[in-house]
PDB file of N, CA, C and O in Angstrom:
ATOM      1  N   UNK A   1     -14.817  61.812 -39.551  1.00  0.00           N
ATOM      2  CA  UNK A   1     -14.995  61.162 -40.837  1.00  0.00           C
ATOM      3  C   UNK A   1     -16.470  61.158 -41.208  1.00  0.00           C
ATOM      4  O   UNK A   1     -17.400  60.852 -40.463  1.00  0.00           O
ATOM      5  N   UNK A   2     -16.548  61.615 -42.700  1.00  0.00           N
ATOM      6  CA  UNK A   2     -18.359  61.400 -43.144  1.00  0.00           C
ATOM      7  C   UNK A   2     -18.450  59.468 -43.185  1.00  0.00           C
ATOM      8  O   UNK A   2     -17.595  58.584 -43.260  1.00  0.00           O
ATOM      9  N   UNK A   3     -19.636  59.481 -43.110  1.00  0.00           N
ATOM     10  CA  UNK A   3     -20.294  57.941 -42.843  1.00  0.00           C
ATOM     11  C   UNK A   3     -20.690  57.835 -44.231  1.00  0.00           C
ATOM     12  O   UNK A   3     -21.367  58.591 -44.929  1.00  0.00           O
ATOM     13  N   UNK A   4     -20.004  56.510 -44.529  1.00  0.00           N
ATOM     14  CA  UNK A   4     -20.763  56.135 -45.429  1.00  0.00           C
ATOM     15  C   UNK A   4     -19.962  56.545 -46.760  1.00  0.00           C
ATOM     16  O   UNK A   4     -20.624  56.314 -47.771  1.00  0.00           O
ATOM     17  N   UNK A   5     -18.800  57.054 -46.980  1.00  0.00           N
ATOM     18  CA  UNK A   5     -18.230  57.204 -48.104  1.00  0.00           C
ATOM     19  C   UNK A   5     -17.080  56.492 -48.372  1.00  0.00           C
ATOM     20  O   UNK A   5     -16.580  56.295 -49.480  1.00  0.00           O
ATOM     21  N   UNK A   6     -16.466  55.901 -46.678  1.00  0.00           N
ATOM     22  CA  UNK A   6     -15.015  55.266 -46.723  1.00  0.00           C
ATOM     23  C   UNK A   6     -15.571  53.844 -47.260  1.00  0.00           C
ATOM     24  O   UNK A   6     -16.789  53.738 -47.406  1.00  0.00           O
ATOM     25  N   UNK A   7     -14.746  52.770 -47.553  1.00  0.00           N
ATOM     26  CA  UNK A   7     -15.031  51.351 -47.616  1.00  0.00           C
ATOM     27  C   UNK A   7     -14.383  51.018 -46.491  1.00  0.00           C
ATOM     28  O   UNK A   7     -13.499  51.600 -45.863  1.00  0.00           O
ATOM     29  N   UNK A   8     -15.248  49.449 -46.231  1.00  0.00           N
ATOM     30  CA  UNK A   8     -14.859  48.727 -44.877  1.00  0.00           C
ATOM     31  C   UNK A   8     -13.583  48.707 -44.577  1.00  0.00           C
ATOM     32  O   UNK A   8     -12.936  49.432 -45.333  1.00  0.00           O
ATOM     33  N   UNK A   9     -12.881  48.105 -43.679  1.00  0.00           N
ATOM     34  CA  UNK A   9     -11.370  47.926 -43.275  1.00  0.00           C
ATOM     35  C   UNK A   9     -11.397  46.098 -42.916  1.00  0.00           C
ATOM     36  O   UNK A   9     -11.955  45.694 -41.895  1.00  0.00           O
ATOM     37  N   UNK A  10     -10.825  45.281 -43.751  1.00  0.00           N
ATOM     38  CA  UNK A  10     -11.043  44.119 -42.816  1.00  0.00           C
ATOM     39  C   UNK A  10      -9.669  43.755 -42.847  1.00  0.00           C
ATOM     40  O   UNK A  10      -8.804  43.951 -43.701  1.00  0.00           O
ATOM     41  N   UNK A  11      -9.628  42.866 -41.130  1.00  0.00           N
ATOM     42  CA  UNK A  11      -8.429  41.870 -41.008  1.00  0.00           C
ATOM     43  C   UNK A  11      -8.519  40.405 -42.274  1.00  0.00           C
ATOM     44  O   UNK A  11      -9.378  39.547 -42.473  1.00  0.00           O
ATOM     45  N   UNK A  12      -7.288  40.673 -42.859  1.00  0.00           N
ATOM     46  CA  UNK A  12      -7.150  39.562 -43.638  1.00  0.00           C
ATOM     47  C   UNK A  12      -5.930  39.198 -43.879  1.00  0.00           C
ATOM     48  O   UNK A  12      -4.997  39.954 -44.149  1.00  0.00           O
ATOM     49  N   UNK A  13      -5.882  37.299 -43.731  1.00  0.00           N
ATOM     50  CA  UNK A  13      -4.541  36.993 -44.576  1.00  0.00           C
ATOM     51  C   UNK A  13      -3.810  36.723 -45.462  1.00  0.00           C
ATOM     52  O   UNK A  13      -4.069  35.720 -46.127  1.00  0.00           O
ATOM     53  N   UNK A  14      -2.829  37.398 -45.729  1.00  0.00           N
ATOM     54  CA  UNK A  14      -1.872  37.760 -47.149  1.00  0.00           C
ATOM     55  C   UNK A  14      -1.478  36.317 -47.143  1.00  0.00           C
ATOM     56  O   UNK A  14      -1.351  35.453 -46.275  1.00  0.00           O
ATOM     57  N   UNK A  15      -1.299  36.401 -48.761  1.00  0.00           N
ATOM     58  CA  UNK A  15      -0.613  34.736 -49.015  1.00  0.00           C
ATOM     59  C   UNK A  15       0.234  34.878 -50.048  1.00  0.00           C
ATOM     60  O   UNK A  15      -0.253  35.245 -51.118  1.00  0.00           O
ATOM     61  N   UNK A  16       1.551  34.643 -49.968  1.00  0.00           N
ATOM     62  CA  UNK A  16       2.437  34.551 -50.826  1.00  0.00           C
ATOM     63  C   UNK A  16       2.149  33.580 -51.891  1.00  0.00           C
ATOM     64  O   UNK A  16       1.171  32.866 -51.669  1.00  0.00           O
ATOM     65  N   UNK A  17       2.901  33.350 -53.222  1.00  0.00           N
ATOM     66  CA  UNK A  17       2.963  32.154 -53.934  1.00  0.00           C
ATOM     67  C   UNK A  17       3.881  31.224 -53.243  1.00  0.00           C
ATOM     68  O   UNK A  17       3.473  30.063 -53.270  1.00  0.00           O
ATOM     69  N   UNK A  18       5.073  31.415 -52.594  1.00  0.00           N
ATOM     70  CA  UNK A  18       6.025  30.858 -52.013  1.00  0.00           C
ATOM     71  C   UNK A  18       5.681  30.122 -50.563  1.00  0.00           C
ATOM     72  O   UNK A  18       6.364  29.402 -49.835  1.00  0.00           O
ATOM     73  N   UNK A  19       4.363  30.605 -50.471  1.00  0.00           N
ATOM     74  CA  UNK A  19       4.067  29.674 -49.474  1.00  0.00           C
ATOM     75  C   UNK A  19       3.789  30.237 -48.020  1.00  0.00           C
ATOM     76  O   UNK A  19       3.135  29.679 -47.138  1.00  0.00           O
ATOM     77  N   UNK A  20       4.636  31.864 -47.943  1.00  0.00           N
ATOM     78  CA  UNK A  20       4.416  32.172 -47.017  1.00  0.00           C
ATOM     79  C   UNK A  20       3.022  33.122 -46.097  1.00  0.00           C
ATOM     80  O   UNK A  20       2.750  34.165 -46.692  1.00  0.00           O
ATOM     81  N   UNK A  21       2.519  32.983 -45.329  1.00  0.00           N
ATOM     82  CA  UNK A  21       1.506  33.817 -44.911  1.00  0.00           C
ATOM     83  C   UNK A  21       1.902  34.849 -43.937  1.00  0.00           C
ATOM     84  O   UNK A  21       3.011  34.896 -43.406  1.00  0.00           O
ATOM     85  N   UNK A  22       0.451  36.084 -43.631  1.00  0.00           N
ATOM     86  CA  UNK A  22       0.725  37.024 -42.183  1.00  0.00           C
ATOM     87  C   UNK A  22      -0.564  37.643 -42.694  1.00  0.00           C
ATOM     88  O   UNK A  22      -1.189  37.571 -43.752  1.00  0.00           O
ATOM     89  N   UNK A  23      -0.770  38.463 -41.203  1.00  0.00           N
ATOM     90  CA  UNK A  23      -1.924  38.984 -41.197  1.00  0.00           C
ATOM     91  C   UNK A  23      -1.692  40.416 -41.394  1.00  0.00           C
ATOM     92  O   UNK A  23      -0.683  41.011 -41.015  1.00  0.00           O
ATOM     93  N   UNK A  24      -2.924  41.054 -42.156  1.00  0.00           N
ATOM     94  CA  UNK A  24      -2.750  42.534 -42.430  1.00  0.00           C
ATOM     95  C   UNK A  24      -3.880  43.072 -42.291  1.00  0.00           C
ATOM     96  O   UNK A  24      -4.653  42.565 -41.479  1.00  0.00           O
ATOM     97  N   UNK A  25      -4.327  44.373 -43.127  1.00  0.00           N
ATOM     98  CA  UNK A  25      -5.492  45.035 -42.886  1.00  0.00           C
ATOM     99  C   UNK A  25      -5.796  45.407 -44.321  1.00  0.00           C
ATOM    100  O   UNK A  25      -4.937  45.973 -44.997  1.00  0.00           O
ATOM    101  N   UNK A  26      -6.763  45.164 -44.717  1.00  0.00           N
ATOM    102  CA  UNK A  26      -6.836  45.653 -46.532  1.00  0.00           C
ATOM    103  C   UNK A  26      -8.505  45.965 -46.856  1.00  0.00           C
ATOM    104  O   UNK A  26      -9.440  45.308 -46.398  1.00  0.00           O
ATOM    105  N   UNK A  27      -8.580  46.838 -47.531  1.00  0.00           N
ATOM    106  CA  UNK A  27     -10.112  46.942 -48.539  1.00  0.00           C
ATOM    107  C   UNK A  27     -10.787  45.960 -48.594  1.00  0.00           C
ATOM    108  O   UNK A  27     -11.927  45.790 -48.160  1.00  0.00           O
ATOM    109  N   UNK A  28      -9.750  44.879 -49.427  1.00  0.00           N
ATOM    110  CA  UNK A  28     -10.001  43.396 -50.329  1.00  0.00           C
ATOM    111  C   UNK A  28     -10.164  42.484 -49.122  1.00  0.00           C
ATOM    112  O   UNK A  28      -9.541  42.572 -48.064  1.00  0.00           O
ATOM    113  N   UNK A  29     -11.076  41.616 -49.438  1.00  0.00           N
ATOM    114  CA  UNK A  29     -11.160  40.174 -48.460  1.00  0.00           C
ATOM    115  C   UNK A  29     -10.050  39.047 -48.385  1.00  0.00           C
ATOM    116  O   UNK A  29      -9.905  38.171 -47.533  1.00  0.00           O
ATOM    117  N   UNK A  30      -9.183  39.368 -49.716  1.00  0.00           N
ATOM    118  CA  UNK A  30      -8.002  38.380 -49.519  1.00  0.00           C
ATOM    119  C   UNK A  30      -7.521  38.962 -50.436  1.00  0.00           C
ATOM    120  O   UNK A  30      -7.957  39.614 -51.386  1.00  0.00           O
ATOM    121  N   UNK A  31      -5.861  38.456 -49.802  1.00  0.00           N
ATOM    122  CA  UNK A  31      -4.931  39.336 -50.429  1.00  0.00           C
ATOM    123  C   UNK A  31      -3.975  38.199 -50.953  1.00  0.00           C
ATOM    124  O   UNK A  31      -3.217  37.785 -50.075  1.00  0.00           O
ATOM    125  N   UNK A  32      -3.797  37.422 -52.552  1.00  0.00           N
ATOM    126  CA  UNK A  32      -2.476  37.161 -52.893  1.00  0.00           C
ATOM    127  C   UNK A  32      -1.565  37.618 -53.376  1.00  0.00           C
ATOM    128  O   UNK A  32      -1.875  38.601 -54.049  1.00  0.00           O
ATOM    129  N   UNK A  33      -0.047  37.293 -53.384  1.00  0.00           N
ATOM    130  CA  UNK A  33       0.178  38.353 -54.044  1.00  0.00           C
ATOM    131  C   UNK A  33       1.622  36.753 -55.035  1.00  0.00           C
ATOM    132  O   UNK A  33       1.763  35.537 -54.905  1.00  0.00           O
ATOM    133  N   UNK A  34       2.212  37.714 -55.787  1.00  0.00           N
ATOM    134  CA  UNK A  34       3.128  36.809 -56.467  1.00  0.00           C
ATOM    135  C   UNK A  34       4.345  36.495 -56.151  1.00  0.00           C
ATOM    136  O   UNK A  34       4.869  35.412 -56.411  1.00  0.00           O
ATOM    137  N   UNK A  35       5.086  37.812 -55.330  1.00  0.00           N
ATOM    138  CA  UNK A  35       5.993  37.668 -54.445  1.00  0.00           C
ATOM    139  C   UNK A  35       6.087  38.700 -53.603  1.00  0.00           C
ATOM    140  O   UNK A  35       5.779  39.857 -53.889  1.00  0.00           O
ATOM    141  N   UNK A  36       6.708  38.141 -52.059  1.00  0.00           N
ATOM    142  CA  UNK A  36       7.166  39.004 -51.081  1.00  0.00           C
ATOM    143  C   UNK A  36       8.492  39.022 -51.027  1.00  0.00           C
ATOM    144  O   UNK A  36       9.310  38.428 -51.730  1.00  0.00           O
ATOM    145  N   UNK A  37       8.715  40.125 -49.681  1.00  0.00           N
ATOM    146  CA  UNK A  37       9.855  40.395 -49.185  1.00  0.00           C
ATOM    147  C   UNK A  37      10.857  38.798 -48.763  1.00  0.00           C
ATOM    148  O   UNK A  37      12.084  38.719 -48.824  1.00  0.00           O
ATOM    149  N   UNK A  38      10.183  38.005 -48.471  1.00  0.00           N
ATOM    150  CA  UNK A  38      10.627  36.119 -48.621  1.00  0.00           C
ATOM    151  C   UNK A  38      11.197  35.800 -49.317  1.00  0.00           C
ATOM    152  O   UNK A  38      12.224  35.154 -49.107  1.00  0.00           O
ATOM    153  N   UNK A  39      10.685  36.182 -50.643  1.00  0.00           N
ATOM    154  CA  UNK A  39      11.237  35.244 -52.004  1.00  0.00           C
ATOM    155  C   UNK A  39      11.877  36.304 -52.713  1.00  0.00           C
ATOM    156  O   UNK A  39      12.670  35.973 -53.594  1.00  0.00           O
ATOM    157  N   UNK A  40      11.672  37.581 -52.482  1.00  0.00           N
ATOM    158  CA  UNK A  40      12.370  38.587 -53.578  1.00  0.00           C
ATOM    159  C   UNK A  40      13.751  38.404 -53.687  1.00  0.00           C
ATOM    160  O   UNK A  40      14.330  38.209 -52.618  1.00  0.00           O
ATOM    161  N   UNK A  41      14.392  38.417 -54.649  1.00  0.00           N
ATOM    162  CA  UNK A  41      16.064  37.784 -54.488  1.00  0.00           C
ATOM    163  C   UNK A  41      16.481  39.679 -53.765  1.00  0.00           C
ATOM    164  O   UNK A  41      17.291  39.850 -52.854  1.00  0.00           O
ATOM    165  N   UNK A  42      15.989  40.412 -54.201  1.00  0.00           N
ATOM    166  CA  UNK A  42      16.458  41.806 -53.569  1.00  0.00           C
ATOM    167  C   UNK A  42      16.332  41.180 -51.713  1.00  0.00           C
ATOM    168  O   UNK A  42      17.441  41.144 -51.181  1.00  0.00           O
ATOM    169  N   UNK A  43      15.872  41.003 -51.352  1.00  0.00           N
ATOM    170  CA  UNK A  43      15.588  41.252 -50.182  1.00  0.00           C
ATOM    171  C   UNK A  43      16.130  39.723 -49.528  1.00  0.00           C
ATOM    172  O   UNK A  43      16.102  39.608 -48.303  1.00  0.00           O
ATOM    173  N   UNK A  44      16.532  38.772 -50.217  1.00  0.00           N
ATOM    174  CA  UNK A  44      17.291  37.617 -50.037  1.00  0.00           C
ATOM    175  C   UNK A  44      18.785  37.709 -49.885  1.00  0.00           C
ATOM    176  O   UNK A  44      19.662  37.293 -49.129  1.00  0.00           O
ATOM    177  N   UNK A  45      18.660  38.437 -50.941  1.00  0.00           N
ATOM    178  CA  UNK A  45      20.522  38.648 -50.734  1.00  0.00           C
ATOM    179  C   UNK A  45      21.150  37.735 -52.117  1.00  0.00           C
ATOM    180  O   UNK A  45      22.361  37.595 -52.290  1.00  0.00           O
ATOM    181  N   UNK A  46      20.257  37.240 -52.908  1.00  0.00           N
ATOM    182  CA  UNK A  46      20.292  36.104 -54.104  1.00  0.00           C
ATOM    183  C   UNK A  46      20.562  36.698 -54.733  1.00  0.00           C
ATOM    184  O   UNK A  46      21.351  36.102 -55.466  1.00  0.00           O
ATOM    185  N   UNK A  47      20.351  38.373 -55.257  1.00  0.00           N
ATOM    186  CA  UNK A  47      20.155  38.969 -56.911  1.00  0.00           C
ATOM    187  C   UNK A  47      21.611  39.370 -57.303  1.00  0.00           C
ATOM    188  O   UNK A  47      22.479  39.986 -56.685  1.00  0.00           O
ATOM    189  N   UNK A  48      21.586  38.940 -58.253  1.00  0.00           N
ATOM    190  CA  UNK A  48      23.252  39.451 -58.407  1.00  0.00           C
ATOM    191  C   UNK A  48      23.137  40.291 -59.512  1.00  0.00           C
ATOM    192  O   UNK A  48      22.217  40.320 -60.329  1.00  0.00           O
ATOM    193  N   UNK A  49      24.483  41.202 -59.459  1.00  0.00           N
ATOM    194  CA  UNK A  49      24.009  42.393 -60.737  1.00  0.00           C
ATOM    195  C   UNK A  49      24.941  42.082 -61.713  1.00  0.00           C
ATOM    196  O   UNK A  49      26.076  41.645 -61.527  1.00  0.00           O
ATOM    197  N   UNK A  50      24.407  42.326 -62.740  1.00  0.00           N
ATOM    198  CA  UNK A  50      25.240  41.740 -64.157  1.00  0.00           C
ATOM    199  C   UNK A  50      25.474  43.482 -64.430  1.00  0.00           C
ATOM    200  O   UNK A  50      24.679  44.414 -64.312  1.00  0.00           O
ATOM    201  N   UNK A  51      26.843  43.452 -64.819  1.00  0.00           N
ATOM    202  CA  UNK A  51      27.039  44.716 -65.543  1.00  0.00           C
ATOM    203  C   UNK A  51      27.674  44.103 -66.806  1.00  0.00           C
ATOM    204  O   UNK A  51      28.684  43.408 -66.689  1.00  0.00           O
ATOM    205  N   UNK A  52      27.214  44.297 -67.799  1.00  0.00           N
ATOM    206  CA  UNK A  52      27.230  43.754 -69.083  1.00  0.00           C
ATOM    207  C   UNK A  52      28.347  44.816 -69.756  1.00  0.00           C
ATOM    208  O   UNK A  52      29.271  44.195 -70.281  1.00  0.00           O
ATOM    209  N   UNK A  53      28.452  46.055 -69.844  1.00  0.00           N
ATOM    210  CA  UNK A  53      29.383  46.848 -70.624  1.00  0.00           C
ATOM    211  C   UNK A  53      30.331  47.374 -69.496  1.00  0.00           C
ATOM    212  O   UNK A  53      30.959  48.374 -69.845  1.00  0.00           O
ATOM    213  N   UNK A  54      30.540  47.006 -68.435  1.00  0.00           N
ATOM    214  CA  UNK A  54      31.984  47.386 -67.792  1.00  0.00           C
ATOM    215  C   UNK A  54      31.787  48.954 -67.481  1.00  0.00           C
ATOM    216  O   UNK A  54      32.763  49.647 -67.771  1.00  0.00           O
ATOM    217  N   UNK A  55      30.790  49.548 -66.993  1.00  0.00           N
ATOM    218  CA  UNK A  55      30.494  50.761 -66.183  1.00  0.00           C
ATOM    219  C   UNK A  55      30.880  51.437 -65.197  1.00  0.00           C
ATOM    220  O   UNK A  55      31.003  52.626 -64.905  1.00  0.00           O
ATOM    221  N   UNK A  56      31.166  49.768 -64.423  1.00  0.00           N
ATOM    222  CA  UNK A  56      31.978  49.677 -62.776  1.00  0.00           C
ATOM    223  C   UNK A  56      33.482  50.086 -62.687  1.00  0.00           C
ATOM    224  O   UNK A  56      34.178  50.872 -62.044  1.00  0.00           O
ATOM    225  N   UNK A  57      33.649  48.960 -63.858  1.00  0.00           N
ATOM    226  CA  UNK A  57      35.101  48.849 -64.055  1.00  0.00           C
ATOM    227  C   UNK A  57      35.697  50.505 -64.890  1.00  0.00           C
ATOM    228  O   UNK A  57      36.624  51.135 -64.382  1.00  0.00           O
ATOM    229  N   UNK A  58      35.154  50.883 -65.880  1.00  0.00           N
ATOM    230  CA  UNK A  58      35.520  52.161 -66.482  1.00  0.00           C
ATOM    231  C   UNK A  58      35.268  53.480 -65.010  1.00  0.00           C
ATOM    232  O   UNK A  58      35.956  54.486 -64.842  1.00  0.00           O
ATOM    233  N   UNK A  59      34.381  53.133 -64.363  1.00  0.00           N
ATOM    234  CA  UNK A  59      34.095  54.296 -63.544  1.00  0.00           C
ATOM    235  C   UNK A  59      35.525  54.789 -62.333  1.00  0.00           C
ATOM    236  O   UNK A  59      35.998  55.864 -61.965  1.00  0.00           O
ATOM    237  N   UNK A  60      35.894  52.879 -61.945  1.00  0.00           N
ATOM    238  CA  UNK A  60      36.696  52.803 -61.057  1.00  0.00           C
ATOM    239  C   UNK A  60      38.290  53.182 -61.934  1.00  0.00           C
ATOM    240  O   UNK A  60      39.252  53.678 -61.348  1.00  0.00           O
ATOM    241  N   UNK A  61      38.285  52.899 -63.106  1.00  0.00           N
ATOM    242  CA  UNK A  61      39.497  53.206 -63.501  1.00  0.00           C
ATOM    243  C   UNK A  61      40.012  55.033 -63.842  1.00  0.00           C
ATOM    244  O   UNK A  61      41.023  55.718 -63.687  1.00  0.00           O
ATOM    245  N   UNK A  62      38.917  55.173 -64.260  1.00  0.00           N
ATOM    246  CA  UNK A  62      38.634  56.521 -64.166  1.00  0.00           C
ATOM    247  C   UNK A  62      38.922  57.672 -63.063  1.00  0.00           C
ATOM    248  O   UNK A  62      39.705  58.611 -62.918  1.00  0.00           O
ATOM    249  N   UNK A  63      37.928  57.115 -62.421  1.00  0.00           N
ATOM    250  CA  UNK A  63      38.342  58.067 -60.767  1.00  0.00           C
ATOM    251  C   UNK A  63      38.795  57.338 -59.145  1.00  0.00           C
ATOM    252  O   UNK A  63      38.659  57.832 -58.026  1.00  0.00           O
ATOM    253  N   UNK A  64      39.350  56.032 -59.538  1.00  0.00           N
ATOM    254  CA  UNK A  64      40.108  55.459 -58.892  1.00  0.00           C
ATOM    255  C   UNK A  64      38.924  54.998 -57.771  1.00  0.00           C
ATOM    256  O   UNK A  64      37.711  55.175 -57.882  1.00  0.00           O
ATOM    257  N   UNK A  65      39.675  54.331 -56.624  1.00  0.00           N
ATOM    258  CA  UNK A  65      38.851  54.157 -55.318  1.00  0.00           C
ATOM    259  C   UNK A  65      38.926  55.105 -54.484  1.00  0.00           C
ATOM    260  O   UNK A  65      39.568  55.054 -53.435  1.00  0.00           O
ATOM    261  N   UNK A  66      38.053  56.368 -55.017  1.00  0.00           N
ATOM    262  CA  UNK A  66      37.873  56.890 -53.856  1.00  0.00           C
ATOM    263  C   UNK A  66      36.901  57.202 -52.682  1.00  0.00           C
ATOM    264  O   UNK A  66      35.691  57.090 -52.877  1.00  0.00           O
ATOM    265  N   UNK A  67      37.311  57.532 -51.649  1.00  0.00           N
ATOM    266  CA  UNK A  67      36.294  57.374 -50.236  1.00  0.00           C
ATOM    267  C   UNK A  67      36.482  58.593 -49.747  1.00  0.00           C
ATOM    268  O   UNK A  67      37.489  59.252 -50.005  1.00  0.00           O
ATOM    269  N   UNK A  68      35.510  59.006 -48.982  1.00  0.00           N
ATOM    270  CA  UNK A  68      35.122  59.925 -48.454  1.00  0.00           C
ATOM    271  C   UNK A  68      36.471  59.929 -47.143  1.00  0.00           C
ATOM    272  O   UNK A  68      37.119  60.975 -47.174  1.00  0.00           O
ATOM    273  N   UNK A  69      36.671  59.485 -46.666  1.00  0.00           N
ATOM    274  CA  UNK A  69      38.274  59.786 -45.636  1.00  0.00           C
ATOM    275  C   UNK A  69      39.192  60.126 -46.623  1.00  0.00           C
ATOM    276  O   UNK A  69      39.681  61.252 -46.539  1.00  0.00           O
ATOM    277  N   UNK A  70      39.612  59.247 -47.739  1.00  0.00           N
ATOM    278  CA  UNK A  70      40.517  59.706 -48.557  1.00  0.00           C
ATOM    279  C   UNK A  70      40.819  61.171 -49.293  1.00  0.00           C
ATOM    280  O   UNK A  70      41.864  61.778 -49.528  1.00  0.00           O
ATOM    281  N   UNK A  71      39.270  61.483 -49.572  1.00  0.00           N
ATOM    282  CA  UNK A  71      39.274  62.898 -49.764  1.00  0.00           C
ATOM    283  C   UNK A  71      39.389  63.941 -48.951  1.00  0.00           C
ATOM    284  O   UNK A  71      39.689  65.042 -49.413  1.00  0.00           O
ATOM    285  N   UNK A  72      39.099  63.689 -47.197  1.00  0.00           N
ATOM    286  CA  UNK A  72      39.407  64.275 -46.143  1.00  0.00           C
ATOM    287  C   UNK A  72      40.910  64.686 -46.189  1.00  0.00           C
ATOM    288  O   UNK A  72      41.578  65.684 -45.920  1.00  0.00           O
ATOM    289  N   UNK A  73      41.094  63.537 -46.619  1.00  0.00           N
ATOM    290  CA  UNK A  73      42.809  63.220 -45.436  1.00  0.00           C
ATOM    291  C   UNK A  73      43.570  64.331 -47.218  1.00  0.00           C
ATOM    292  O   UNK A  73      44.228  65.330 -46.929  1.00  0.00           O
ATOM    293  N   UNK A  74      43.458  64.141 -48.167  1.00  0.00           N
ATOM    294  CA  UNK A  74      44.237  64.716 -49.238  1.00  0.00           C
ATOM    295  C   UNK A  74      43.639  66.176 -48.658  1.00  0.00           C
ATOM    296  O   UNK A  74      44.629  66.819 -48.310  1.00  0.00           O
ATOM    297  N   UNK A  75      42.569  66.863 -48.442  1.00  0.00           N
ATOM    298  CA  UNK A  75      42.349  68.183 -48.323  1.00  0.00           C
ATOM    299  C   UNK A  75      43.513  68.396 -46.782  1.00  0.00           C
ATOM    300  O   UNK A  75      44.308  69.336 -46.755  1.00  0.00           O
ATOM    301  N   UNK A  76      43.445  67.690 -45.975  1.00  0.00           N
ATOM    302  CA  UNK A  76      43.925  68.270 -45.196  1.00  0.00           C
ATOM    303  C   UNK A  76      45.483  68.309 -45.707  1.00  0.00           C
ATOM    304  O   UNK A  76      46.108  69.287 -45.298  1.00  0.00           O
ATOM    305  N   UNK A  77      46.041  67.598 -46.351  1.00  0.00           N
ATOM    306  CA  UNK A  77      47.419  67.855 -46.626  1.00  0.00           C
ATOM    307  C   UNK A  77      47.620  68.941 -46.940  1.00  0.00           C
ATOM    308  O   UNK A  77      48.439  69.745 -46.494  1.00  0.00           O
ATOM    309  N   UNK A  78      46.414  69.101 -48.237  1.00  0.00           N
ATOM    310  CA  UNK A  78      47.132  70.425 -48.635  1.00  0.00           C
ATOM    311  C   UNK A  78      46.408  71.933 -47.851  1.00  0.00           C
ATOM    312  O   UNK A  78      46.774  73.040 -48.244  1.00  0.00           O
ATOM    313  N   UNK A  79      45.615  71.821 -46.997  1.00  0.00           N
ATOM    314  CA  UNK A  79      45.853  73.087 -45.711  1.00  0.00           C
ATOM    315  C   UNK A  79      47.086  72.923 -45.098  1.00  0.00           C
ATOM    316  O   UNK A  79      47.625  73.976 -44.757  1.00  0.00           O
ATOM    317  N   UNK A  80      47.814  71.668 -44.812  1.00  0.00           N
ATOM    318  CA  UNK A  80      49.043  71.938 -43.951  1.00  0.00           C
ATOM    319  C   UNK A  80      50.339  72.576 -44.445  1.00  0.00           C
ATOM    320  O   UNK A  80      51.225  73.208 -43.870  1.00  0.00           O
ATOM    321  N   UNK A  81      50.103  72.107 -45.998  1.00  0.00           N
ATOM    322  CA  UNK A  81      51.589  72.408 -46.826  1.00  0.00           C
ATOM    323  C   UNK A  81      51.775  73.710 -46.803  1.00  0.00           C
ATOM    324  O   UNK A  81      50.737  74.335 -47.017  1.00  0.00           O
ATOM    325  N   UNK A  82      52.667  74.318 -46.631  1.00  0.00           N
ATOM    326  CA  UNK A  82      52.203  75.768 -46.883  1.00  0.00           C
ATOM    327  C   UNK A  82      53.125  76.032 -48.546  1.00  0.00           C
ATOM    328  O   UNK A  82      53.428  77.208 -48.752  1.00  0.00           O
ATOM    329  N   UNK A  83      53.313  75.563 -49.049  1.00  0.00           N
ATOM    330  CA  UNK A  83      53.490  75.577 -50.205  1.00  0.00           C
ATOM    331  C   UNK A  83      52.058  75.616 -51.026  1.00  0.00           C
ATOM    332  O   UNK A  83      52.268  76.020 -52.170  1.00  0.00           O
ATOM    333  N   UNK A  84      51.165  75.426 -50.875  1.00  0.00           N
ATOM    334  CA  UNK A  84      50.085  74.964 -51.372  1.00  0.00           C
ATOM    335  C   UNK A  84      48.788  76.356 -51.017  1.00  0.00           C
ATOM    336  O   UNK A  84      47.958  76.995 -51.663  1.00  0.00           O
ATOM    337  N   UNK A  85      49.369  76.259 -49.354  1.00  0.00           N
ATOM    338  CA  UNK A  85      48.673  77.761 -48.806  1.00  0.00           C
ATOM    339  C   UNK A  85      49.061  79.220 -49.716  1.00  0.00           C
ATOM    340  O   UNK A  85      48.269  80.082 -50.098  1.00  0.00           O
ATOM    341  N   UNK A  86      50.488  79.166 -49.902  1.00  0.00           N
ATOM    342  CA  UNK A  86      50.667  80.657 -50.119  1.00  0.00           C
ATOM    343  C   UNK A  86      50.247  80.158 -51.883  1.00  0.00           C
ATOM    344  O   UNK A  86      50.625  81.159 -52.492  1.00  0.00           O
ATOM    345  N   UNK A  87      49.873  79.497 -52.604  1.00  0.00           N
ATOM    346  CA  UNK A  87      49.670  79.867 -54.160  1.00  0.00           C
ATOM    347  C   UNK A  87      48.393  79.989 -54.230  1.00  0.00           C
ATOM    348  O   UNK A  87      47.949  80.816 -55.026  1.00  0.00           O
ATOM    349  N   UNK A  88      47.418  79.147 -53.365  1.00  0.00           N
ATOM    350  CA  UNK A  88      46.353  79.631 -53.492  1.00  0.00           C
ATOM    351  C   UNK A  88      45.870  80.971 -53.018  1.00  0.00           C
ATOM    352  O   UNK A  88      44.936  81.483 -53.634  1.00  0.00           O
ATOM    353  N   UNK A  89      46.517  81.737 -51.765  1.00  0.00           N
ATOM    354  CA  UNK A  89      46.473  83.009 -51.534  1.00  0.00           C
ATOM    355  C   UNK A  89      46.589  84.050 -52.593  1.00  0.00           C
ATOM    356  O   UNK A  89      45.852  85.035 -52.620  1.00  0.00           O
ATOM    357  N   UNK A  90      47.453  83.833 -53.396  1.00  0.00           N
ATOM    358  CA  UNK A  90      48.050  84.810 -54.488  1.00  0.00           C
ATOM    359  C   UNK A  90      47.125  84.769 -55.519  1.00  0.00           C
ATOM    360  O   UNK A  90      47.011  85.727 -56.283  1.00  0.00           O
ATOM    361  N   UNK A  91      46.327  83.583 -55.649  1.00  0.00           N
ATOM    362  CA  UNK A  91      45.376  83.911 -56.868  1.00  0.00           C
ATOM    363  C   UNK A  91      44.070  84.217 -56.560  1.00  0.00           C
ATOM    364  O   UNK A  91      43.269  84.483 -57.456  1.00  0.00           O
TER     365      UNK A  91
END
């Protein structure tokens, strides 16, 4: 590394608004911040999602519940059928 172009590195502690603290490493001599991983409702488990025009609901009615086994298990039916084998052969 050239000398003299990086800025310092100091130990300093972070401070939530919520109250919570920890120690880190930063540029800055102190670090607040407005919210952490503590209070974020994402990371709480609090945030709830509003779907306002029914996106969920049209998506699910649409293409049903499907799952990744479900789509397994229908492909394999139709490799077993052989009704299914010989029409796709022919085309």
């Amino acid at each position: 590394m050239k000398l003299g172009i990086h800025p310092e590195y100091h130990e300093v502690e972070v401070h939530c608004a919520c109250g919570t603290t920890w120690k880190s490493r930063s540029t800055k001599k102190e670090v607040r911040l407005e919210i952490c991983s503590s209070c974020h409702p994402f990371f709480t488990g609090k945030q709830k999602l509003i779907d306002t025009e029914g996106r969920v609901e049209r998506f699910t009615k649409k293409y049903g519940a499907q799952t990744v086994a479900g789509l397994k298990e229908r492909l394999e039916k139709q490799r077993k059928s052989p009704g299914s084998a010989a029409s796709s052969e022919a085309s």
